[in-house]
PyMOL Python script that loads the backbone (N, CA, C, O; Angstrom):
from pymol import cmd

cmd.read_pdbstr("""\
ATOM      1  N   UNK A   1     -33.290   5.849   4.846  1.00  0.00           N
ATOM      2  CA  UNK A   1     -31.939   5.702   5.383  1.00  0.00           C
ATOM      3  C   UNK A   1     -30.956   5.498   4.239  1.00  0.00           C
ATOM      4  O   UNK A   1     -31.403   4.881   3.273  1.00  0.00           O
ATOM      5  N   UNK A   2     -29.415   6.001   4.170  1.00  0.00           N
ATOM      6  CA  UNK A   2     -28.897   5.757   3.285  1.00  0.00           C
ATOM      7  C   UNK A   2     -27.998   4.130   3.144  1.00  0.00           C
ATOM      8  O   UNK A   2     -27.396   3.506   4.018  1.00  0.00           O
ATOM      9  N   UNK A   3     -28.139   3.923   2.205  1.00  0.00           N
ATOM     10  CA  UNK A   3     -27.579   2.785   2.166  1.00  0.00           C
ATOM     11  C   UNK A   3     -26.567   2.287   2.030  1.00  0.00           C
ATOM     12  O   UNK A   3     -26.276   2.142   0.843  1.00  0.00           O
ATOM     13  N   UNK A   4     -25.560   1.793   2.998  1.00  0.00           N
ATOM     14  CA  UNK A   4     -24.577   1.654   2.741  1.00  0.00           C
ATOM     15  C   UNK A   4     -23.806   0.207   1.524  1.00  0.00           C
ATOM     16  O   UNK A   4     -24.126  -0.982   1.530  1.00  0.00           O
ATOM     17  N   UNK A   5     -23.030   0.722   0.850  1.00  0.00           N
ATOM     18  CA  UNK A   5     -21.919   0.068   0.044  1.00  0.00           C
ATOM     19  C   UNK A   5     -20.676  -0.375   0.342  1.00  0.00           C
ATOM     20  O   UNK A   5     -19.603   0.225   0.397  1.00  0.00           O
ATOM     21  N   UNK A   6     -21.128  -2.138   0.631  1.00  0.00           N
ATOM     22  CA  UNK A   6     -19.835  -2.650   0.645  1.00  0.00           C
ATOM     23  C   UNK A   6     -18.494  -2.834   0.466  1.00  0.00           C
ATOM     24  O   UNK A   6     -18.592  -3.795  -0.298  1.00  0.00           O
ATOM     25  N   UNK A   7     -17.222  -2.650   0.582  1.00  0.00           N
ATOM     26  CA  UNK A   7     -16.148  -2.826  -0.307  1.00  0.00           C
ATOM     27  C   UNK A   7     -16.158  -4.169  -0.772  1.00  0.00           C
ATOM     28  O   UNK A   7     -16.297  -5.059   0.066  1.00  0.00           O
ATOM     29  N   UNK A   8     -16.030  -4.465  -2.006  1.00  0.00           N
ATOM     30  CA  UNK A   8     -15.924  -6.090  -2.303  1.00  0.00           C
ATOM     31  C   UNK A   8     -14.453  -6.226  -2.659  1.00  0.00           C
ATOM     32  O   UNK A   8     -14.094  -7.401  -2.577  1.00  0.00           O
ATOM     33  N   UNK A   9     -13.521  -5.415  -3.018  1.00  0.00           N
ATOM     34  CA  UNK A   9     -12.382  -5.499  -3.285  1.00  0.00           C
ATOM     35  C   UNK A   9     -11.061  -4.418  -3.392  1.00  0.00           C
ATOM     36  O   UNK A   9     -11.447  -3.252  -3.478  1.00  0.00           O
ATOM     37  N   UNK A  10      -9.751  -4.565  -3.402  1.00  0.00           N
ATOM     38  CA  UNK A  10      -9.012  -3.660  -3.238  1.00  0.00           C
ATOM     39  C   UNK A  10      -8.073  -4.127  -4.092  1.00  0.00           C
ATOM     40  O   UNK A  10      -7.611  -5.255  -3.924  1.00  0.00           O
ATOM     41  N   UNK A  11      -7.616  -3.231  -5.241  1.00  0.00           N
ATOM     42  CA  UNK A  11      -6.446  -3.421  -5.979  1.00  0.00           C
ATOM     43  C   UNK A  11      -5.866  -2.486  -5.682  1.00  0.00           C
ATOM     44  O   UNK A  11      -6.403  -1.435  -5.334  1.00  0.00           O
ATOM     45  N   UNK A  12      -3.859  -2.806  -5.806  1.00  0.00           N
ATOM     46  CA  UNK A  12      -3.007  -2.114  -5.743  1.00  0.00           C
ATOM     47  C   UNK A  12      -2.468  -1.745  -7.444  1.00  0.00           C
ATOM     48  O   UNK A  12      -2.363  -2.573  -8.349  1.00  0.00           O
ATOM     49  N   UNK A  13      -2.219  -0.449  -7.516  1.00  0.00           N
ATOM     50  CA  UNK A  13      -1.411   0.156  -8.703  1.00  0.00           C
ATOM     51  C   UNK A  13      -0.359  -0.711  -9.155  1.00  0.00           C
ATOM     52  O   UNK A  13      -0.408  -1.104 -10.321  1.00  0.00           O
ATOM     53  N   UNK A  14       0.894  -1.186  -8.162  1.00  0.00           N
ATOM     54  CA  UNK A  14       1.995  -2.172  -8.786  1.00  0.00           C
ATOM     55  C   UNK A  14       2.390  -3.437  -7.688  1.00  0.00           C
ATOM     56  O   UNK A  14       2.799  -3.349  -6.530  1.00  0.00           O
ATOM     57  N   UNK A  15       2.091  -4.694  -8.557  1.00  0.00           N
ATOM     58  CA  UNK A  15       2.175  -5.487  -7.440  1.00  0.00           C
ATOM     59  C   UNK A  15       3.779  -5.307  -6.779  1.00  0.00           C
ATOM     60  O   UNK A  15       3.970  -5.271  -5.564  1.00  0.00           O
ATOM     61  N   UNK A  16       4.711  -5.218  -7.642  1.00  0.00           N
ATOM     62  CA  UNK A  16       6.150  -4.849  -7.038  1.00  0.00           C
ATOM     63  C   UNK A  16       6.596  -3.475  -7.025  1.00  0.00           C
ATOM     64  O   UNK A  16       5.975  -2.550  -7.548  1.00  0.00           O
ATOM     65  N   UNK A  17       7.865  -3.359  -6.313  1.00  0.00           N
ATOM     66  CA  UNK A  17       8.313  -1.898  -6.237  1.00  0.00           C
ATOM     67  C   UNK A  17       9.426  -2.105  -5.921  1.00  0.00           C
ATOM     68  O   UNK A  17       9.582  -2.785  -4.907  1.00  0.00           O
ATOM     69  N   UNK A  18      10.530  -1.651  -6.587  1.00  0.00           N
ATOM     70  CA  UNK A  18      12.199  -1.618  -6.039  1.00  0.00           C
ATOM     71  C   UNK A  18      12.808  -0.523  -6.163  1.00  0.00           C
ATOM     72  O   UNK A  18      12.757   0.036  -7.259  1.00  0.00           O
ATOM     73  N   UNK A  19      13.656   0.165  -4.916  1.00  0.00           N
ATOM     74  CA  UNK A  19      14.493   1.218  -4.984  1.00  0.00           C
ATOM     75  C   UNK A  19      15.652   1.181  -4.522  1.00  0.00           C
ATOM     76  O   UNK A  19      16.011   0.100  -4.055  1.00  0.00           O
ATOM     77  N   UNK A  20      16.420   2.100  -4.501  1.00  0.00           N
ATOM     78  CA  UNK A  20      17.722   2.400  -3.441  1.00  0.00           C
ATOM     79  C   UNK A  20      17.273   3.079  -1.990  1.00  0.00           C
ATOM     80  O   UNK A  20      16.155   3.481  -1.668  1.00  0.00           O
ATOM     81  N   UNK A  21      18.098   3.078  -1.475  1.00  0.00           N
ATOM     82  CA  UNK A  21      17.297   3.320   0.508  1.00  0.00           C
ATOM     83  C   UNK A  21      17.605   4.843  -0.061  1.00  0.00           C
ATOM     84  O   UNK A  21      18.447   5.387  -0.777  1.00  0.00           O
ATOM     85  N   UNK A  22      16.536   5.170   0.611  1.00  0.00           N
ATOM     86  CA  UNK A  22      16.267   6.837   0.522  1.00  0.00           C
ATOM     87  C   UNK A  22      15.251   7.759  -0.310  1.00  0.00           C
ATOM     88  O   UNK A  22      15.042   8.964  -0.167  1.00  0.00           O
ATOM     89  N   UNK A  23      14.494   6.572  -1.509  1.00  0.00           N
ATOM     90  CA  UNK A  23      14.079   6.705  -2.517  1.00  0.00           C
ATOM     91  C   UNK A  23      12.636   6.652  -2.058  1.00  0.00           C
ATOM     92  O   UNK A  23      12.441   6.170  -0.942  1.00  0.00           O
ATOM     93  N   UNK A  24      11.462   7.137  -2.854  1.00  0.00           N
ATOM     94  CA  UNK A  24      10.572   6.993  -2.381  1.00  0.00           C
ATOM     95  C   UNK A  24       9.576   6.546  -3.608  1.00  0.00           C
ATOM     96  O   UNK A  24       9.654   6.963  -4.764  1.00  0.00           O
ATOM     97  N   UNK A  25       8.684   5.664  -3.126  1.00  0.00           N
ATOM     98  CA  UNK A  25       7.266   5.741  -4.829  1.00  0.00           C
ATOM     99  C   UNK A  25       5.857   5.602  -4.011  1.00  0.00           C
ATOM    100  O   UNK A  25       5.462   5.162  -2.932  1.00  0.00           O
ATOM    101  N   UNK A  26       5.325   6.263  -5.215  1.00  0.00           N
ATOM    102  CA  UNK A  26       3.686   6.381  -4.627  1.00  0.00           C
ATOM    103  C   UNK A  26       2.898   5.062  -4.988  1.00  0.00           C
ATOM    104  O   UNK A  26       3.422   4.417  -5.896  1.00  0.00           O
ATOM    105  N   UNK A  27       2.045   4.676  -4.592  1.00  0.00           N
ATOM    106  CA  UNK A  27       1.204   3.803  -4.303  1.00  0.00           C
ATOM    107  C   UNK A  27      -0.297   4.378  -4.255  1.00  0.00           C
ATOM    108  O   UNK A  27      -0.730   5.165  -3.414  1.00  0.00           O
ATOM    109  N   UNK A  28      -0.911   3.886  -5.205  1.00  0.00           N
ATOM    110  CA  UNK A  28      -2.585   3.686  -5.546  1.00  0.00           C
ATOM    111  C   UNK A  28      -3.122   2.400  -4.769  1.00  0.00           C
ATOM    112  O   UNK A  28      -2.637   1.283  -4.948  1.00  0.00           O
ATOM    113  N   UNK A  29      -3.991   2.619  -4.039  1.00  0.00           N
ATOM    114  CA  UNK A  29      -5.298   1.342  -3.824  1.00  0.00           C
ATOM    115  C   UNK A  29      -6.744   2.053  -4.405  1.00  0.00           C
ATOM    116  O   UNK A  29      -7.439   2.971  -3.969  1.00  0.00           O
ATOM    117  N   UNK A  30      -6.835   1.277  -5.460  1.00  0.00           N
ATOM    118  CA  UNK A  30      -8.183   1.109  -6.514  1.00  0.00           C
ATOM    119  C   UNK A  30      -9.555   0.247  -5.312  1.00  0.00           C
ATOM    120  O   UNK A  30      -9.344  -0.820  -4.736  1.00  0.00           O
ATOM    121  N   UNK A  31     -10.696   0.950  -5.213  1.00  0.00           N
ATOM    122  CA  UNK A  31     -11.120   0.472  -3.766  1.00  0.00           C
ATOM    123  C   UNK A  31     -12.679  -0.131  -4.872  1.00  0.00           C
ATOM    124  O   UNK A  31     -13.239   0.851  -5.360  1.00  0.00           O
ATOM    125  N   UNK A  32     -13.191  -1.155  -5.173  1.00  0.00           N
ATOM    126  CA  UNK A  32     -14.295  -1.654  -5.833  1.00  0.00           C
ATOM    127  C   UNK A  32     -15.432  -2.249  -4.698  1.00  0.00           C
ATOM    128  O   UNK A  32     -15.087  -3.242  -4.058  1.00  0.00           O
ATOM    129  N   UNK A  33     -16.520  -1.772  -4.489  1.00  0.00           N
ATOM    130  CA  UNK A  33     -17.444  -0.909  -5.676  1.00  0.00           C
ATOM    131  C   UNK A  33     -16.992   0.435  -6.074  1.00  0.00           C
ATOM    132  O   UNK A  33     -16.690   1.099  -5.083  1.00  0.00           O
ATOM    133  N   UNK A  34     -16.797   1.251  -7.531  1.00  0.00           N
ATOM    134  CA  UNK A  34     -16.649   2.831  -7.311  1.00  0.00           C
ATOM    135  C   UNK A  34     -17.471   3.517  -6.553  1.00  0.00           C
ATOM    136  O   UNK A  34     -16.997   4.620  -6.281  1.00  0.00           O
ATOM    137  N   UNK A  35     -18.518   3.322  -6.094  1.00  0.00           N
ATOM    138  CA  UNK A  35     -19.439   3.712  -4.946  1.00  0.00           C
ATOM    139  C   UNK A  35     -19.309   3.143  -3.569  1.00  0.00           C
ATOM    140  O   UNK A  35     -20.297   3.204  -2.838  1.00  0.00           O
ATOM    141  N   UNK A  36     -18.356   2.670  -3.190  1.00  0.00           N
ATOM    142  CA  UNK A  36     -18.254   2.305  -1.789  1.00  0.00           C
ATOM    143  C   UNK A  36     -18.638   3.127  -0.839  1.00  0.00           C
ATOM    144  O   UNK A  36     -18.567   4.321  -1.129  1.00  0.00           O
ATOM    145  N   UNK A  37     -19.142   2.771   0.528  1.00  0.00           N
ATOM    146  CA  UNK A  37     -19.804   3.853   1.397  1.00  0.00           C
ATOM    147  C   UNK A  37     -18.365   4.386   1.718  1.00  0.00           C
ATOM    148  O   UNK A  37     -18.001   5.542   1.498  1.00  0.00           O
ATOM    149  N   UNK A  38     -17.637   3.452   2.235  1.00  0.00           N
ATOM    150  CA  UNK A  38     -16.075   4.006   3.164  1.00  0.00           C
ATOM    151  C   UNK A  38     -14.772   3.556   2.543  1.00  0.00           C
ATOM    152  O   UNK A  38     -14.261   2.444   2.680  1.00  0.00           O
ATOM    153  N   UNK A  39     -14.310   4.567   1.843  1.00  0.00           N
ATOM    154  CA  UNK A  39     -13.150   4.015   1.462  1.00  0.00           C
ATOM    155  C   UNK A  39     -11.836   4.631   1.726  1.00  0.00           C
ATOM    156  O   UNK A  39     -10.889   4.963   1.013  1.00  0.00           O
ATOM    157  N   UNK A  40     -12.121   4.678   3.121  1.00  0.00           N
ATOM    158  CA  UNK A  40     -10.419   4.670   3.810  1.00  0.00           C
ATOM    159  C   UNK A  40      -9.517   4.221   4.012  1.00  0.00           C
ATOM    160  O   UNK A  40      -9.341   3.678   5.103  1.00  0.00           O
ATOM    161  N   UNK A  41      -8.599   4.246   3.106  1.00  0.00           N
ATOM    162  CA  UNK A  41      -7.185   3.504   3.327  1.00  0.00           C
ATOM    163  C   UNK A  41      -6.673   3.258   4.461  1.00  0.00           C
ATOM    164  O   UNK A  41      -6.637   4.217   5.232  1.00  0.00           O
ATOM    165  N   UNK A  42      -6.228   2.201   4.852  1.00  0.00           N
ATOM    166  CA  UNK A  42      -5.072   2.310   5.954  1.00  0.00           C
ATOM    167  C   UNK A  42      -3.780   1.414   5.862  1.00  0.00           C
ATOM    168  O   UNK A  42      -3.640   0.192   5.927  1.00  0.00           O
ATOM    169  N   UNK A  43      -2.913   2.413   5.695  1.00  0.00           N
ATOM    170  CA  UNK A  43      -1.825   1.457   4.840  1.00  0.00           C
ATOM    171  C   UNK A  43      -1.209   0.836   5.870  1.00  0.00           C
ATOM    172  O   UNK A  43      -1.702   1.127   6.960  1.00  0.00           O
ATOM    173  N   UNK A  44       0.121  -0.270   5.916  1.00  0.00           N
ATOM    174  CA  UNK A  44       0.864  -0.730   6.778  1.00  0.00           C
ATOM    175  C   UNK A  44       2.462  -1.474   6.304  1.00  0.00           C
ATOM    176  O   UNK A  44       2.296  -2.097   5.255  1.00  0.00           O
ATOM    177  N   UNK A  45       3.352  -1.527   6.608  1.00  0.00           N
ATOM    178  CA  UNK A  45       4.568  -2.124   6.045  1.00  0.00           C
ATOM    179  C   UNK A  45       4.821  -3.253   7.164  1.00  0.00           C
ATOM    180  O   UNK A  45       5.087  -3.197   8.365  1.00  0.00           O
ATOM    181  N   UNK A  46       4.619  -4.330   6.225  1.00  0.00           N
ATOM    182  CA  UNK A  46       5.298  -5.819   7.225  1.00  0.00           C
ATOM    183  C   UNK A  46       6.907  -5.279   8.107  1.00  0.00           C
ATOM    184  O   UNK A  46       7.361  -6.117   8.886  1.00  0.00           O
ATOM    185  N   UNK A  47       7.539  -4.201   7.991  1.00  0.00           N
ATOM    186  CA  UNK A  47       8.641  -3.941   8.311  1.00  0.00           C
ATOM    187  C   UNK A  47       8.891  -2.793   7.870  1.00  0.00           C
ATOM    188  O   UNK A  47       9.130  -2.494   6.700  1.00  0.00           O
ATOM    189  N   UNK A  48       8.829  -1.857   9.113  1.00  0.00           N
ATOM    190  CA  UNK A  48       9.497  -0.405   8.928  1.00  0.00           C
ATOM    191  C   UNK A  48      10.454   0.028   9.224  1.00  0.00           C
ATOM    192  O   UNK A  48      10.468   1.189   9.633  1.00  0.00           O
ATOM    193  N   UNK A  49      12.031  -0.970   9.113  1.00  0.00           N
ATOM    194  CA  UNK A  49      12.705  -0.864   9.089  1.00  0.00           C
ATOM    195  C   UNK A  49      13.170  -0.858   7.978  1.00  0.00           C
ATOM    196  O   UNK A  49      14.393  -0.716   7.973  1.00  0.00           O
ATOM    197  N   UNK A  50      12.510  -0.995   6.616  1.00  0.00           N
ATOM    198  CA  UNK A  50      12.849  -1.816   5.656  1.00  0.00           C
ATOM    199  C   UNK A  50      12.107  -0.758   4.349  1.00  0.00           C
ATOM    200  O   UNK A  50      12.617  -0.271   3.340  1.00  0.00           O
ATOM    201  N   UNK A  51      10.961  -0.697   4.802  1.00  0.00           N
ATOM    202  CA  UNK A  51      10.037   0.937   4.408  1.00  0.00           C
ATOM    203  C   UNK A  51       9.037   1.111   5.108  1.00  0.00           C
ATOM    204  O   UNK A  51       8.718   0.237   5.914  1.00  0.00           O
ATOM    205  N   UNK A  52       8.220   2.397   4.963  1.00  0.00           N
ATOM    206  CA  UNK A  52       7.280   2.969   6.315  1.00  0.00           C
ATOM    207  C   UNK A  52       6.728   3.129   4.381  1.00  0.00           C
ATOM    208  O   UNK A  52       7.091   2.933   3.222  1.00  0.00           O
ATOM    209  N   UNK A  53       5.493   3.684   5.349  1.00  0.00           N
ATOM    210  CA  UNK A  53       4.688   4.514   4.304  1.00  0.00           C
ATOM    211  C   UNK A  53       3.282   5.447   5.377  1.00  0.00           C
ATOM    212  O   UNK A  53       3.027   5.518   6.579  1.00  0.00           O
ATOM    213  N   UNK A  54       2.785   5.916   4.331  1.00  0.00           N
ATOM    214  CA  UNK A  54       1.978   6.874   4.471  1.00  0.00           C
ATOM    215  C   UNK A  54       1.540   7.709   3.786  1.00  0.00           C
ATOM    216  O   UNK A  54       2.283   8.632   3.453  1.00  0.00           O
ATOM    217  N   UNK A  55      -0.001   7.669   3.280  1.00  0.00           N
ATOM    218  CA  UNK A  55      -1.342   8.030   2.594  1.00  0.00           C
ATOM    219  C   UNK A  55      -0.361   7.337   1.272  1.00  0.00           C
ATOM    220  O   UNK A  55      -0.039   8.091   0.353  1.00  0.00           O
ATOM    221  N   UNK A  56       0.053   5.960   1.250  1.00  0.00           N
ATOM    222  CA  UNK A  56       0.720   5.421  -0.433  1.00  0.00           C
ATOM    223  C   UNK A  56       1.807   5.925  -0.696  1.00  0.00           C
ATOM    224  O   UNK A  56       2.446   5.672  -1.717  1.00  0.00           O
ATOM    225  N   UNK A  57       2.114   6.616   0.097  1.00  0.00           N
ATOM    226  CA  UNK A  57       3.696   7.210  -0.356  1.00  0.00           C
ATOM    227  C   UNK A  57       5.153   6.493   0.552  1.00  0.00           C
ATOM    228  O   UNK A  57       5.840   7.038   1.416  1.00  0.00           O
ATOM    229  N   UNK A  58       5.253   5.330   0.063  1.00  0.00           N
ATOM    230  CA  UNK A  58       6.681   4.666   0.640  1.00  0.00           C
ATOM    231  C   UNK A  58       8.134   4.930   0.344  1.00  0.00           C
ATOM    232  O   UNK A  58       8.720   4.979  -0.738  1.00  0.00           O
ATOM    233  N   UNK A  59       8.569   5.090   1.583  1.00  0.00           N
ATOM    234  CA  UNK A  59       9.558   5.590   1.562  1.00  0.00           C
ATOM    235  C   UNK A  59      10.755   4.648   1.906  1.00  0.00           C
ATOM    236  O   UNK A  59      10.709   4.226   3.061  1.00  0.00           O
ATOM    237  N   UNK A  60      11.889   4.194   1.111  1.00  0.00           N
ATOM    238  CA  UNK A  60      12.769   3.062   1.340  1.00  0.00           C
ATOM    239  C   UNK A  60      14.009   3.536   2.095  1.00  0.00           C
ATOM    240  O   UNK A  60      14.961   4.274   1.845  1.00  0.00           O
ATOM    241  N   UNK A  61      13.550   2.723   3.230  1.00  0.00           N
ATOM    242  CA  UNK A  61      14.237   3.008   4.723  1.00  0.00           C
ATOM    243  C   UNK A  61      16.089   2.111   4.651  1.00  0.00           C
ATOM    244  O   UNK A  61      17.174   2.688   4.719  1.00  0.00           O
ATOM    245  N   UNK A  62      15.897   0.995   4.538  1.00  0.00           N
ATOM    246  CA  UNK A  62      17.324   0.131   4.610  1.00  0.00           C
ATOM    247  C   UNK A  62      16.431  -1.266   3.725  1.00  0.00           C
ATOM    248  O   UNK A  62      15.279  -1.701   3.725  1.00  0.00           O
ATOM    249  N   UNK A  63      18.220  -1.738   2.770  1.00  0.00           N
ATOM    250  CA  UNK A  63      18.444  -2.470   2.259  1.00  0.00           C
ATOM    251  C   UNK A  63      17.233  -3.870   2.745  1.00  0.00           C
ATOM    252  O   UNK A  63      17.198  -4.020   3.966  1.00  0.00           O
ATOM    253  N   UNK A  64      16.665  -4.462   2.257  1.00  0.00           N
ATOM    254  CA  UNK A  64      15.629  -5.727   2.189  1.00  0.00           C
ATOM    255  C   UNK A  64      14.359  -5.829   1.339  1.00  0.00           C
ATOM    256  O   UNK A  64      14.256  -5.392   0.193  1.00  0.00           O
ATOM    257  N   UNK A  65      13.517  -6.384   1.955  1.00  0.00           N
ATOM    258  CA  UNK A  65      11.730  -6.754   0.951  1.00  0.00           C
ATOM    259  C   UNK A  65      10.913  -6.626   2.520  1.00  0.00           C
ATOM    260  O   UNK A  65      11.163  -6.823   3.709  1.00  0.00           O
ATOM    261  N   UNK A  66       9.878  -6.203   1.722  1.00  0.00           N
ATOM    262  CA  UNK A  66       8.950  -5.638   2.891  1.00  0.00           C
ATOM    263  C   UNK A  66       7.404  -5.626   1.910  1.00  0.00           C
ATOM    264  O   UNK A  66       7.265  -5.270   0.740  1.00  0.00           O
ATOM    265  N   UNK A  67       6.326  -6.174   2.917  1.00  0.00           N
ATOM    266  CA  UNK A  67       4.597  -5.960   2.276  1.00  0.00           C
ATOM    267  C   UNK A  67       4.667  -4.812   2.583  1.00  0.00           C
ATOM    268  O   UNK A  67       5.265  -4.496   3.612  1.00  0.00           O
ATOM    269  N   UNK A  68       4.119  -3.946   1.835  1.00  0.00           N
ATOM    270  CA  UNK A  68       3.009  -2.871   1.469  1.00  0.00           C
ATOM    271  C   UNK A  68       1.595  -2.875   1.873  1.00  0.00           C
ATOM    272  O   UNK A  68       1.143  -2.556   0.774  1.00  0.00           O
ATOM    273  N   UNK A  69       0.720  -2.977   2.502  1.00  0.00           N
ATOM    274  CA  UNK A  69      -0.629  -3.138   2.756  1.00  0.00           C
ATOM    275  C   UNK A  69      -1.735  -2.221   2.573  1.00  0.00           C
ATOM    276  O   UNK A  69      -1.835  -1.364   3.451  1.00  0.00           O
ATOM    277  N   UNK A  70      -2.518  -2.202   1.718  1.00  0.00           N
ATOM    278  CA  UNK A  70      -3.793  -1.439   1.818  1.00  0.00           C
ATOM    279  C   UNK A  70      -5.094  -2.197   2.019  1.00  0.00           C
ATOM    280  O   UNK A  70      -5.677  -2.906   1.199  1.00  0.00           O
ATOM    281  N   UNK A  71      -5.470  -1.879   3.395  1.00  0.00           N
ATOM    282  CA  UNK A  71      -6.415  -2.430   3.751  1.00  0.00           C
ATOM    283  C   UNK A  71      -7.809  -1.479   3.499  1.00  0.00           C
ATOM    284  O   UNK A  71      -7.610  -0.264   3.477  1.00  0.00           O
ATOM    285  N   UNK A  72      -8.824  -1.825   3.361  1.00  0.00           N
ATOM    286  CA  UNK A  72     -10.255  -1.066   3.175  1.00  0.00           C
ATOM    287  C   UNK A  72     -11.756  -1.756   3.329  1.00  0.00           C
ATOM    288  O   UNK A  72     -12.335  -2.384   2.442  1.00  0.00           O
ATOM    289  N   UNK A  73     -12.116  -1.562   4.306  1.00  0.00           N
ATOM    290  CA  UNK A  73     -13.599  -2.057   5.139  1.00  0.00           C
ATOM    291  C   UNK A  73     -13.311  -3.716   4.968  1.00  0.00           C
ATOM    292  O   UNK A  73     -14.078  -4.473   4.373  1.00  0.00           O
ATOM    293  N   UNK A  74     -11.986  -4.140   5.646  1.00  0.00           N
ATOM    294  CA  UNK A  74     -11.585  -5.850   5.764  1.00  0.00           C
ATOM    295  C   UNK A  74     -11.244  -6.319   4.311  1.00  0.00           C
ATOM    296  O   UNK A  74     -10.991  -7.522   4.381  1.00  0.00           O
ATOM    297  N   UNK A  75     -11.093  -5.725   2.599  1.00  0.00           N
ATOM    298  CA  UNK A  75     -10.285  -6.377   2.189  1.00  0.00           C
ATOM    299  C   UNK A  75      -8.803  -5.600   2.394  1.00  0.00           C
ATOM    300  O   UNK A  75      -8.454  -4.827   3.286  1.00  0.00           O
ATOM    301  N   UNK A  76      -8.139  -6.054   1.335  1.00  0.00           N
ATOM    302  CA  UNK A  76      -6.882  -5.671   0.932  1.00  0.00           C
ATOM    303  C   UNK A  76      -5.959  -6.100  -0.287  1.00  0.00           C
ATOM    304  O   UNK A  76      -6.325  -6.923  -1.126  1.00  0.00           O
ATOM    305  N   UNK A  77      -5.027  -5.618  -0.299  1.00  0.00           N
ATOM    306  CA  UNK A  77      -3.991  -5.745  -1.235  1.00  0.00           C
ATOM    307  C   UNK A  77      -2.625  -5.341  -0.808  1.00  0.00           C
ATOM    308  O   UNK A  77      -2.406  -4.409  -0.034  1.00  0.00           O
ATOM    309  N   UNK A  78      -1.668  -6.136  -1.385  1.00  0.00           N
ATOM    310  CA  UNK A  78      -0.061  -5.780  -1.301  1.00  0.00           C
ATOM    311  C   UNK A  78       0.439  -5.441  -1.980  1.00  0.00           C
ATOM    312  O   UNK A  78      -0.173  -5.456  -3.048  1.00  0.00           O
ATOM    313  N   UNK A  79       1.865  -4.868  -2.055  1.00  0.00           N
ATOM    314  CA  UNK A  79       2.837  -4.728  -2.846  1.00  0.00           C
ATOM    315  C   UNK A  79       3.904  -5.304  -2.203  1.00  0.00           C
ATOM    316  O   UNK A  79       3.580  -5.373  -1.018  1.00  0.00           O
ATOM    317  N   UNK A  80       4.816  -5.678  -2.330  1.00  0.00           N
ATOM    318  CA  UNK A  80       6.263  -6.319  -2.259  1.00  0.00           C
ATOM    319  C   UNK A  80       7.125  -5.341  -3.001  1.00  0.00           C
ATOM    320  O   UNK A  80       7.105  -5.200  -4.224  1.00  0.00           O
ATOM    321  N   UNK A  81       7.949  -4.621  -2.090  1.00  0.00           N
ATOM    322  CA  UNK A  81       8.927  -3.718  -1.909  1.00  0.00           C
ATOM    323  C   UNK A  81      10.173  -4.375  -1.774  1.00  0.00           C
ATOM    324  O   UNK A  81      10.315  -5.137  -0.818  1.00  0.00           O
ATOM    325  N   UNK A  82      11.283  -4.170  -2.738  1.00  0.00           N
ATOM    326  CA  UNK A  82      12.900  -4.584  -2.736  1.00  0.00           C
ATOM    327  C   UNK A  82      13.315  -3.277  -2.457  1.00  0.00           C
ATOM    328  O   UNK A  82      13.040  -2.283  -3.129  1.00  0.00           O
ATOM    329  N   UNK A  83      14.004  -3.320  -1.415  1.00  0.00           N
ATOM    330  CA  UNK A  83      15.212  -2.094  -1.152  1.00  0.00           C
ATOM    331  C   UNK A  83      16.282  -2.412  -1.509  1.00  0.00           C
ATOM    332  O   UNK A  83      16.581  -3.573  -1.228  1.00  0.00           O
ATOM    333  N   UNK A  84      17.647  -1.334  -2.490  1.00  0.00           N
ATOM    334  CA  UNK A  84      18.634  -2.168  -2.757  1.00  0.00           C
ATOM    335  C   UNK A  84      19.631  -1.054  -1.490  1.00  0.00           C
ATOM    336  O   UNK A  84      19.415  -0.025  -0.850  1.00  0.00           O
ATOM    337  N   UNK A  85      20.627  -1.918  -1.648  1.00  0.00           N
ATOM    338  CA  UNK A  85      21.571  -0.865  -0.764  1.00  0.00           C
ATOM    339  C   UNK A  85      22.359  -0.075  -1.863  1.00  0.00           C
ATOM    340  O   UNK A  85      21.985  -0.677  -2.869  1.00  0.00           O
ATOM    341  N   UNK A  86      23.027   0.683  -2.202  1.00  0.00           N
ATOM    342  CA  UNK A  86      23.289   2.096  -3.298  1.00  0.00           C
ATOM    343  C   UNK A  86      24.667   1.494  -3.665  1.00  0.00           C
ATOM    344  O   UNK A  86      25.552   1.304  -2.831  1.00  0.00           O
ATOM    345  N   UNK A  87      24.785   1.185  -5.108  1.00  0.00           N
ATOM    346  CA  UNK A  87      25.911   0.694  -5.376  1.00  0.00           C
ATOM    347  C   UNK A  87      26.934   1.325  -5.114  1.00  0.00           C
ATOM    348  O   UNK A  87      28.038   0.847  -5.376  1.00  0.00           O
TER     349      UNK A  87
END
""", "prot")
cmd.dss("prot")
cmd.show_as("cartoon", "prot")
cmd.util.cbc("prot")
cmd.orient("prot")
């Protein structure tokens, strides 16, 4: 039978991220073991009013701070997103 590999951990590329609304940045989750059986992302924004994302690619919706989430087989990691409003 094959054996499956735990995730023991999830790092994010940048713990912060700041833009102007409209702007967008990509996002890495580093998924440890490099052999994990399942390493499917599933991202989420504490507030998608604020930014959405999808497959790491956030997109800054309106002026505030918002989590970033990459979750993978129950761990995770954040980023903390500043939206500015456009001088």
């Amino acid at each position: 039978t094959p054996k499956t590999v735990a995730v023991t951990g999830v790092t994010m590329s940048q713990a912060t991220a700041t833009g102007d609304i409209g702007k967008t940045v990509s996002l890495t989750a580093t998924v440890a073991p490099e052999d994990a059986t399942d390493k499917t992302v599933v991202w989420t924004s504490s507030d998608d009013k604020i930014a959405t994302v999808k497959d790491g690619i956030v997109t800054f919706a309106a002026a505030g701070t918002a989590d970033i989430t990459a979750t993978v087989g129950g761990k995770s990691a954040s980023t903390k997103v500043t939206v500015k409003a456009p001088a």
